[in-house]
N, C-alpha and C positions, 0 to 999 in steps of 0.2 A: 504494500500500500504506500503510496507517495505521503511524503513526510506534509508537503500542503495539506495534502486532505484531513491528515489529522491535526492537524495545528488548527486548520477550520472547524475540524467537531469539538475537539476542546474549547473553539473560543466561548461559548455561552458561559461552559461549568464556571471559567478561569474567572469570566467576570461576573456572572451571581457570587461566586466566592472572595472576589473584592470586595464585592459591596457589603457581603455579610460582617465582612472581616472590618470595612471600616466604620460599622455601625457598632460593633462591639460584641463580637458572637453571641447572638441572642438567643438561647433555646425554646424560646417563648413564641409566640406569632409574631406577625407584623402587627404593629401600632401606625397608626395616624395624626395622634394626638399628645404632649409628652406634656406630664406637668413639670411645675417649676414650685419649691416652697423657701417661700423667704417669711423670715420673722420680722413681725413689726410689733412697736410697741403700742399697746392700748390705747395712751394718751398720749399725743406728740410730744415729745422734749422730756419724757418720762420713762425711760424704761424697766425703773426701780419699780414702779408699780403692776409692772406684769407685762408678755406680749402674748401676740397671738400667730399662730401660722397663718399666711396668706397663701392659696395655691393658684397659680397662674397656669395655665392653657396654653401651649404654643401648637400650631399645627406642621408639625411634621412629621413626616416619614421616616420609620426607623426601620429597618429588615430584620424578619425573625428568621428559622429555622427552614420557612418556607423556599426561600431565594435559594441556596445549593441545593436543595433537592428537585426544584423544578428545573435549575441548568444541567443537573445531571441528567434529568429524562430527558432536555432538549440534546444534549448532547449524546446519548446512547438513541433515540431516534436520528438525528445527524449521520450517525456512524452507520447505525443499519440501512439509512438510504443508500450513504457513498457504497459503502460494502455491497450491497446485493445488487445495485445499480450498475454494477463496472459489469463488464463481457468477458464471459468463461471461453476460454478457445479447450475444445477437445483434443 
C-alpha cells in the first residue's frame, strides 16, 4: 500500500486526536457550555463579612471522548475504501 494512502487515512484519527489532546483529555462527553466561578464579596468593599460564589456561563466547545473515537471509524472506513478499492491482478 503507498505510504500516501495511508498518511490520508490517518489524517482524521491524527486530528480528532489533537483536538482531544488540546482540550485536555476529557473522558467525559462533549460540552458546549463551561462555567467559570469567581468569589465575590456580599457587600462591596467588605469581604470580612462573607462572599458568595458567582458562576458565569461561557459558550464553548470542549471535546470529550467522542472526537478519537469517531476519527478512528472515519479513519478505518478510509482504509477499507482505499484497501478494497485498489485492483487485484491475478
Amino acid at each position: 500500500m503507498n505510504l500516501r494512502k495511508v498518511i490520508f487515512c490517518l489524517l482524521p484519527l491524527s486530528l480528532s486526536l489533537w483536538l482531544w489532546v488540546k482540550d485536555g483529555y476529557r473522558f467525559a462527553f462533549w460540552v458546549t457550555s463551561v462555567e467559570e466561578k469567581k468569589e465575590v464579596p456580599i457587600i462591596d468593599g467588605m469581604p470580612e463579612l462573607g462572599t458568595q460564589t458567582q458562576i458565569i456561563w461561557k459558550d464553548q466547545f470542549v471535546s470529550g471522548i467522542e472526537s478519537p473515537i469517531i476519527g478512528f471509524i472515519f479513519s478505518l472506513v478510509l482504509f477499507a475504501i482505499v484497501y478494497f478499492s485498489r485492483e487485484r491482478k491475478p
